[in-house]
N, C-alpha and C positions, 0 to 999 in steps of 0.2 A: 087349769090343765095346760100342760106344755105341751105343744106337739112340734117334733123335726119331721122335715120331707125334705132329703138332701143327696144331691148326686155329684160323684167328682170321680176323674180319674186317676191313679194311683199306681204307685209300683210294688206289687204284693210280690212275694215271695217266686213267684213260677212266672213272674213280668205283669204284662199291665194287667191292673183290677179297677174293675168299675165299683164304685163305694157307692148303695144303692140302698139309702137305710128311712121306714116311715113307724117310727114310735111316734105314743104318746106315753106322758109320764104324770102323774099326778100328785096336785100338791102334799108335801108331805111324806112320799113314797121314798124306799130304799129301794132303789136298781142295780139289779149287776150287770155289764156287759161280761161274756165270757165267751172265750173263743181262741183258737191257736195263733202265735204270733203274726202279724202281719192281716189279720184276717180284719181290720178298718177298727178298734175299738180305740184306739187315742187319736185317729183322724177325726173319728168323731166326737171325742171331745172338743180336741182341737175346734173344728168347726163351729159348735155349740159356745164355747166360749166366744168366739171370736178371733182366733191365733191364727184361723186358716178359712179361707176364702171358697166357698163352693164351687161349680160350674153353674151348678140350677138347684134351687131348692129352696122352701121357708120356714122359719120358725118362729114361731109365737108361744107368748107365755101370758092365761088369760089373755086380755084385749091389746097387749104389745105386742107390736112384732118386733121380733129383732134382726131379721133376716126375712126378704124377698128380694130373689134375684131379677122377676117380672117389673118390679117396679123400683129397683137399686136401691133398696133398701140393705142397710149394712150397718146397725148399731158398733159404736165402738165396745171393745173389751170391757173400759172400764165403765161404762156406761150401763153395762147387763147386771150388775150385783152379784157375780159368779164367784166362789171362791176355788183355789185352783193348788192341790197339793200333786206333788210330785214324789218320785224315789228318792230324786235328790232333795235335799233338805233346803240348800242355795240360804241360808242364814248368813248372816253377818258376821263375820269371825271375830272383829273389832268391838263389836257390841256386846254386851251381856244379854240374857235370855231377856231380861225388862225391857231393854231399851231396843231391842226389835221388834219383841210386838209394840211398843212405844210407836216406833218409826212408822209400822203398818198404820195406825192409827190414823182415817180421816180426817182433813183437817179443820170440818163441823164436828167433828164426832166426840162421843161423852167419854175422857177418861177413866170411867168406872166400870166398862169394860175391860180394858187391861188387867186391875185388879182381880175381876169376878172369876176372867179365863184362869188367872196365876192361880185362885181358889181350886175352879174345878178341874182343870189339867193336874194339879198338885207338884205347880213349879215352884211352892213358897222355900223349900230349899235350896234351889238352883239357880234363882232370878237373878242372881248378881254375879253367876258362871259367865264366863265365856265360851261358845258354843264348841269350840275345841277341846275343851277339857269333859264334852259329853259324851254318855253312850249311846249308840245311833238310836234306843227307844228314845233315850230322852231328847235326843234331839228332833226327832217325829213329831214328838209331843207336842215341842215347840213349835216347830214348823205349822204344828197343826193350828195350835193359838193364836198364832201369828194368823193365820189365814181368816180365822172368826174372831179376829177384832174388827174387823172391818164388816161384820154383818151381813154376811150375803144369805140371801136365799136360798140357792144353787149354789151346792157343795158336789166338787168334780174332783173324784181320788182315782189318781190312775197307778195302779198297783203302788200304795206307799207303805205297804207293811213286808213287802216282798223279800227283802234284804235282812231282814231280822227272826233270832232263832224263836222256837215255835214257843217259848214261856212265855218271850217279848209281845211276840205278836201277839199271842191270846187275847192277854194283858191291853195292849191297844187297841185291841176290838171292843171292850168293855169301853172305851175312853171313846172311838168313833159311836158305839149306840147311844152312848149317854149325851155325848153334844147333840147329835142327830135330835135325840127327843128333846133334850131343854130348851134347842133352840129352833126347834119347827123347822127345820133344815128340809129340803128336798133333795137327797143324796143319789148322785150316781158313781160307781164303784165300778173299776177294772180289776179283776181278780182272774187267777187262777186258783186258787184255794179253794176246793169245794169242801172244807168244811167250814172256813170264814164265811163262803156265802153262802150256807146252810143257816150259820148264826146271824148272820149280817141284815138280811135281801127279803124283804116284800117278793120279789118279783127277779125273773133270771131273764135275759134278752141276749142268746146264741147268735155269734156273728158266724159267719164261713163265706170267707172271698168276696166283703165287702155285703153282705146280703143278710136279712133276721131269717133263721130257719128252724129257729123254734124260740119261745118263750111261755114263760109259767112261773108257778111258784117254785124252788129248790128242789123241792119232795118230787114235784111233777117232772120236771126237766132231768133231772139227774137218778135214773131210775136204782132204786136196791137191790143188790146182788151182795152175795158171801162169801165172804172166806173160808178157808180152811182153818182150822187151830191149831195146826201141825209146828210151828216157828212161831216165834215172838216179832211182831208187829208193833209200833208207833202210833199215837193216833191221837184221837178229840174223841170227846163226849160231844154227842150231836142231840140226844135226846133220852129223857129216863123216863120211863112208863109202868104202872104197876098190874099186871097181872095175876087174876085170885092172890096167890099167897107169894108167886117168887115178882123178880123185875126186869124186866127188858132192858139192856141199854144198847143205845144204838153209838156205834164209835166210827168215824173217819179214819178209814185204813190209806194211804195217798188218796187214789179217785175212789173208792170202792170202799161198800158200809157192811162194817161186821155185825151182828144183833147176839148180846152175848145174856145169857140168863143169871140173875145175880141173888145172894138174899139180901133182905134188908140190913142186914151188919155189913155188906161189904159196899153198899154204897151209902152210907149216912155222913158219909163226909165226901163223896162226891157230887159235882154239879158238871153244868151244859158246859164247855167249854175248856174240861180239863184235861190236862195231856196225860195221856193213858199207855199202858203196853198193853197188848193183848196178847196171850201165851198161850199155850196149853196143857192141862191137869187132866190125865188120865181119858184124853180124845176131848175134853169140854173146855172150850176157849171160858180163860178165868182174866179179871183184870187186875192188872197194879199202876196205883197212881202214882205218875209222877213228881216230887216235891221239888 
């Protein structure tokens, strides 16, 4: 079990904010932090890693502490096994995609890792690119590789799907749940996308002005409300459920979930995660997928 207890002063958006944040998080867990900008969710990461230095507060992971400020304790960065992705991708422009996550590579560490990522990432095309010749998924991709060569335990994504359009991103959320499970990853995720962290997240952890004021599951924290079917909407499949004879599907309108009724011919070629219109057929919100 991780647990943080950590206080710091900070300059939020309306001036100072006290960052006053006690999780726990558990092995294995997908977390999201969510919450309006400025509201503490990359200080605390920041902190959690080690990039940024508390006033008061401790955290322990199991029987390590990485952090007490009562007894000055202060683990270094690289010393927490954290891996640490950003918006910006920060690759090596000189390098090919091989020879950066190459670089990443520990230097006890089994080069057969490098390999296994280029498999499940599915950079065996790319590997001998130059990271300028990519497009921003595929340079995430990399970024992302780069970061589990080095085998951390604690995986800290602070909005890195944000910048990319919604097929890309989908598309990467498959790639973040899959490394997450093969490699027993304990993830915490900054997001605004409440349909990513619908797909994403174990567990949602609400900051506002440095402070937790709600957490739960996605379903719980982010409550269902409907649309109109009057206009044609954008959206995600969040969830398909069968009902006696027709099917429910639940789709991600921006914040807000439409529940549209479907038959079975109109969704047998869709799934959780695809990007959808939602329109309207005679007052009944109807869907089309997007290809």
């Amino acid at each position: 079990m991780m647990t943080i207890q950590i206080q710091k002063q900070l300059d939020g958006p309306e001036g100072p904010m006290r960052l006053d944040v006690n999780i726990q998080v558990a092995p294995g867990e997908f977390v999201t932090l969510y919450g309006s900008s400025g509201a503490g969710k990359t200080s605390t990461l920041k902190i959690l890693s080690g990039l940024m230095q508390p006033e008061a507060g401790k955290i322990t992971v199991g029987d390590k502490v990485w952090l007490d400020t009562s007894k000055h304790i202060h683990v270094k960065p690289q010393e927490r096994n954290i891996g640490y992705v950003f918006q910006d991708y920060a690759l090596f422009p000189n390098m090919s995609v091989k020879q950066n996550l190459e670089f990443a590579l520990p230097r006890q560490g089994d080069p057969s890792i490098v390999k296994e990522l280029i498999q499940v990432m599915e950079l065996n095309n790319i590997q001998q690119k130059k990271p300028t010749t990519l497009s921003g998924g595929q340079q995430q991709r990399v970024a992302l590789a780069r970061t589990l060569v080095q085998q951390p335990k604690l995986l800290l994504l602070d909005e890195p799907l944000s910048a990319l359009d919604l097929k890309t991103r989908l598309r990467l959320q498959d790639y973040l749940q899959k490394v997450h499970r093969k490699y027993l990853l304990t993830t915490i995720l900054i997001s605004h996308d409440i349909g990513e962290i619908h797909k994403l997240s174990d567990r949602v952890i609400v900051l506002e002005e440095g402070r937790v004021i709600r957490q739960g599951t996605p379903s719980q924290v982010f409550v269902n409300q409907d649309l109109s079917g009057k206009f044609k909407f954008q959206g995600a499949v969040l969830q398909i459920e069968k009902n006696e004879v027709v099917y429910i599907v639940t789709v991600l309108v921006q914040n807000q979930m439409v529940k549209v009724i479907a038959q079975e011919s109109e969704i047998e070629n869709l799934k959780v995660g695809d990007a959808v219109i939602v329109a309207s057929k005679a007052f009944n919100p109807i869907l089309y997928k997007i290809e």
